[in-house]
Every structure is written in C-alpha cells, then in structure tokens.
N, C-alpha and C positions, 0 to 999 in steps of 0.2 A: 444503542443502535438507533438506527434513523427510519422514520417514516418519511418519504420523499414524493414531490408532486415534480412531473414537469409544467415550468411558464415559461412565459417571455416577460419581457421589459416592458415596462408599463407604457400606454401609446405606439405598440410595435406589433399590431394584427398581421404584420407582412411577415411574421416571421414563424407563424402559427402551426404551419404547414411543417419546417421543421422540428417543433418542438411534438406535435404529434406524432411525428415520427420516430424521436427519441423515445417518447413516450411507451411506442407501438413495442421498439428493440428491447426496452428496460423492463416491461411492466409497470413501472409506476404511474400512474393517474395523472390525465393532461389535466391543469386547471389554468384558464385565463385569467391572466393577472389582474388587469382591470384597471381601477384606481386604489384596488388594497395594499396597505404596510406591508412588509413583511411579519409583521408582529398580527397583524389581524388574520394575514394568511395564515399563519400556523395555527391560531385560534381556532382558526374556521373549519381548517382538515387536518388536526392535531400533526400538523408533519412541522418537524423542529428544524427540516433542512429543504428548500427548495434545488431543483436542477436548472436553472436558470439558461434558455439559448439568447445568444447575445450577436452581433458582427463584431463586436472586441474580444470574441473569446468566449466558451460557453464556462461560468462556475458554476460553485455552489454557494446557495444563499445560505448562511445559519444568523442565530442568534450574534453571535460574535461578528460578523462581519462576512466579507466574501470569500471563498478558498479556488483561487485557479489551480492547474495545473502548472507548476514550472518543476527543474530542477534541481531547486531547495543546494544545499551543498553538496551534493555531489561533484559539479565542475572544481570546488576546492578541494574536496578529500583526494581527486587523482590527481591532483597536483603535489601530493607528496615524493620524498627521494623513495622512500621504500612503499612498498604498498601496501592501500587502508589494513587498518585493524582485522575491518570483516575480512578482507580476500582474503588474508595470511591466516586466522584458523578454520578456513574452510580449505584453505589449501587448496586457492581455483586453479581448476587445468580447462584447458583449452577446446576439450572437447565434453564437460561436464554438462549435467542433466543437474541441474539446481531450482528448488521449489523456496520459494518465498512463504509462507504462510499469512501472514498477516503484511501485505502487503502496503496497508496505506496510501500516502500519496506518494510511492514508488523510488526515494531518493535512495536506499540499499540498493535494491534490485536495478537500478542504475549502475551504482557504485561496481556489483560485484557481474555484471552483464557486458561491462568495459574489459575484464579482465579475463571474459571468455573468448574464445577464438571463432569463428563461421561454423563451425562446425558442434560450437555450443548452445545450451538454449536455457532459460531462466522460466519457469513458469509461476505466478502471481496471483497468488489467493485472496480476494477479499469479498468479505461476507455484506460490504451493502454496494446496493444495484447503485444506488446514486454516486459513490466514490467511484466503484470497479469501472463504470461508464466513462467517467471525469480524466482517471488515468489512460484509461487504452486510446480514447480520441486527445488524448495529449501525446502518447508515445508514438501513434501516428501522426501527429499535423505542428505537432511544437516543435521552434526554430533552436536547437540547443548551440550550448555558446563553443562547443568543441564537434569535428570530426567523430571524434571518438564516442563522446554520449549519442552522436546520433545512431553510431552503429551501432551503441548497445540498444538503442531502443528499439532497433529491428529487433534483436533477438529474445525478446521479453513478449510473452502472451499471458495476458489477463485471465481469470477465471472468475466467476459472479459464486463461490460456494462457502458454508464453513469448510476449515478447515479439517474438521474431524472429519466431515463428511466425504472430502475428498480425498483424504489420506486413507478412506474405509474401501476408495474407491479403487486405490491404488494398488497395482502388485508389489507382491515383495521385492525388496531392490530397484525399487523403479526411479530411484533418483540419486546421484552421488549424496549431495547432501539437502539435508531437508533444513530450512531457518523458521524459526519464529521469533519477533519482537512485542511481547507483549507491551501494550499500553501501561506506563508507570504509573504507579498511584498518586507520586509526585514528580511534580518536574519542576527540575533545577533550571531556573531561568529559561523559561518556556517561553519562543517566540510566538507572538499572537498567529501564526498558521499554524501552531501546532496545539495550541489551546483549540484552533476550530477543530483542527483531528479529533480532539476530545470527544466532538459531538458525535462519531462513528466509533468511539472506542469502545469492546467489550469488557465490561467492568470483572465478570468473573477472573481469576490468577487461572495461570496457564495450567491446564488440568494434566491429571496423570495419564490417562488416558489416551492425550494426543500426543504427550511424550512416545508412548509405547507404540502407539501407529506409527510416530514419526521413525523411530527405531527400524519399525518392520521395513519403511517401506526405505530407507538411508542404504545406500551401500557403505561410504567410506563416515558418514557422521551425521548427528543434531545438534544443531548448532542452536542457541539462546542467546539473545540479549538481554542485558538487567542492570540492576545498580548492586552493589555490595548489600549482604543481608536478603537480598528480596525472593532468592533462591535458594536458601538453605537446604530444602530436602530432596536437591537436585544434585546431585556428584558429578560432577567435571572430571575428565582425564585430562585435561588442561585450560587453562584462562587469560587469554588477553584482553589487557586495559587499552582505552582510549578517553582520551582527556581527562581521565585520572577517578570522572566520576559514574565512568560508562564502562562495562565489563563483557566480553564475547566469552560465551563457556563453550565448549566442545565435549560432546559425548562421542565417544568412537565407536564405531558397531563393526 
C-alpha cells in the first residue's frame, strides 16, 4: 500500500494552488516539490508514490516510473465477436448494480460498465486515496478512443474504502454481482504500468472473510479473477478462461 504526497513539477509554483486542493479532497499531505528527485522525495516523507498535478495530465509518481490514467485494453477486449470473458460470467444485464472491489486503474470496470445499459451502474473500490483520486479524475476528463468507453465511464463511481469494509457496509443483496481481482503474486509478462500497479497492491491472498461478505451482499454471484492453482480453497460453480493463462471463477448465490 502507498503513502502518498501531493506536488507539482519541479519549477511550477503556478500550479500550487491546485495541487493543495487535491491535496485538501484526498487527505494526503501537500509537499512542494522544489528541486528534489523523486528518489530523495520519498526519502524525505517515506511515501514510495507521489500525486503529481501536471497541465499534461495529473499521474502518479512511483519508484518505477509514471502511472497515468488511460484505458489500458479495454478499447481492445470490446472489440471482440463475442463478449469479454468477464461480462459473460458475470452474465451483465443492462440494468445491473455491479461492485468492482479492487478496482486498480479501472480497465475491467471499463470493460464490464460498456456492457451495462443507462439504467446500470458499476461501483469501484479502491483502498489508496492516491489511485482512487487518479481514476475517478480520469473517468471524468479522459478523451477515450470509443463512444462507448466514454459512456461507460459515466456509469462507473469510485469509492476511496477497503473493501471488506464496505461490503460490511452493505446490505444484503445490494449488488447483482460483487468482483474481486486480486493482485497476482506473479505476473506473466507484466507491462511496466502494471508493475507500477504493484506499488498499490495488497500483498495479503484474498481472505475468506471478504468472500462471505461478498456472498452476503451478491444477489445473482462472486465473481474472482486468478491464475490456475492460485484458488484452490475456493469452489467455482463455473470457470471461464481468457488467454489461456487468466481464469474468471463464479460463485452463484
């Protein structure tokens, strides 16, 4: 998980103004950038990820390099004849209440928020201030390459919580179906945006716990992502592959 600072670009006082204000909406700590590294920033106020506001686009600063906001493949996966992997065992309908859990930088809830109707809504969990921030002022202001991703990004609302906590919050039934993609312990030719994901991932395996909330709170399923193996004491009523090395499990409730 991330300790996070808002700055700006180094030489860019003009732009102070908004990053305080990020600052103000997020909780995390303004610091002026100055003429410090990034490497001495994180030194200095142990945060291993800056929130950097920019006029090219606000990211995030990590270790690894920069992470903006885009939409990653999603414009490809609905490019298929049939539909992705995920919509089909979530079995989207048009007027679905669908909870993301572990939301990241949002290219599922993209994916499965296109295949809802006006009358659907996707809502998106993630537990650090400085991603959760990154996406929803993406899902608002980024120019996506289709129609269609952009109206799914209307229908998609971020939330800043764990998710155990907000599935505690939840009533029963409160969502057709509930997703989690846990963070892989490995990744199979990991693109460097996705290595910087790393620096937000929760290292814990997805606990039993948030299964059983997820359960409570699912009307028609709980949906999992994973690789083969990595789920063993998790029982599926059914499991669809995609690209052979990625698996969607279905729990039906």
């Amino acid at each position: 998980m991330n300790a996070g600072v808002v700055t700006t670009p180094r030489k860019r006082p003009d732009l102070e103004g908004r990053a305080r204000a990020k600052s103000a909406e997020t909780g995390l700590p303004f610091v002026p950038r100055d003429d410090l590294s990034f490497s001495s920033l994180a030194e200095k106020y142990g945060a291993p990820v800056a929130f950097v506001v920019s006029d090219e686009g606000d990211f995030l600063l990590t270790a690894g390099g920069k992470l903006f906001f885009h939409e990653n493949t999603a414009g490809l996966r609905l490019k298929g004849k049939k539909p992705d992997a995920l919509v089909r065992i979530m079995d989207v309908r048009p007027d679905d209440r669908i909870v993301d859990c572990t939301l990241g930088i949002g290219c599922d809830a993209l994916v499965v928020a296109a295949a809802l109707g006006d009358g659907g809504a996707l809502v998106g969990v993630e537990v650090s201030a400085a991603l959760e921030a990154l996406v929803r002022d993406g899902l608002r202001a980024h120019v996506f390459s289709t129609p269609r991703l952009a109206a799914a990004a209307t229908r998609i609302t971020t939330v800043r919580a764990d998710h155990r906590d907000f599935l505690r919050r939840c009533g029963a039934k409160s969502f057709d179906v509930v997703y989690f993609d846990p963070m892989f312990s490995e990744t199979v030719a990991a693109s460097p945006a996705i290595r910087r994901l790393r620096t937000f991932a929760e290292n814990a395996p997805l606990s039993g716990e948030a299964v059983e909330l997820a359960r409570r709170a699912a009307r028609r399923a709980v949906v999992v992502k994973g690789r083969r193996g990595c789920f063993d004491r998790l029982r599926f009523d059914e499991i669809v592959t995609s690209g052979g090395s990625v698996f969607y499990g279905a729990i039906r409730v």
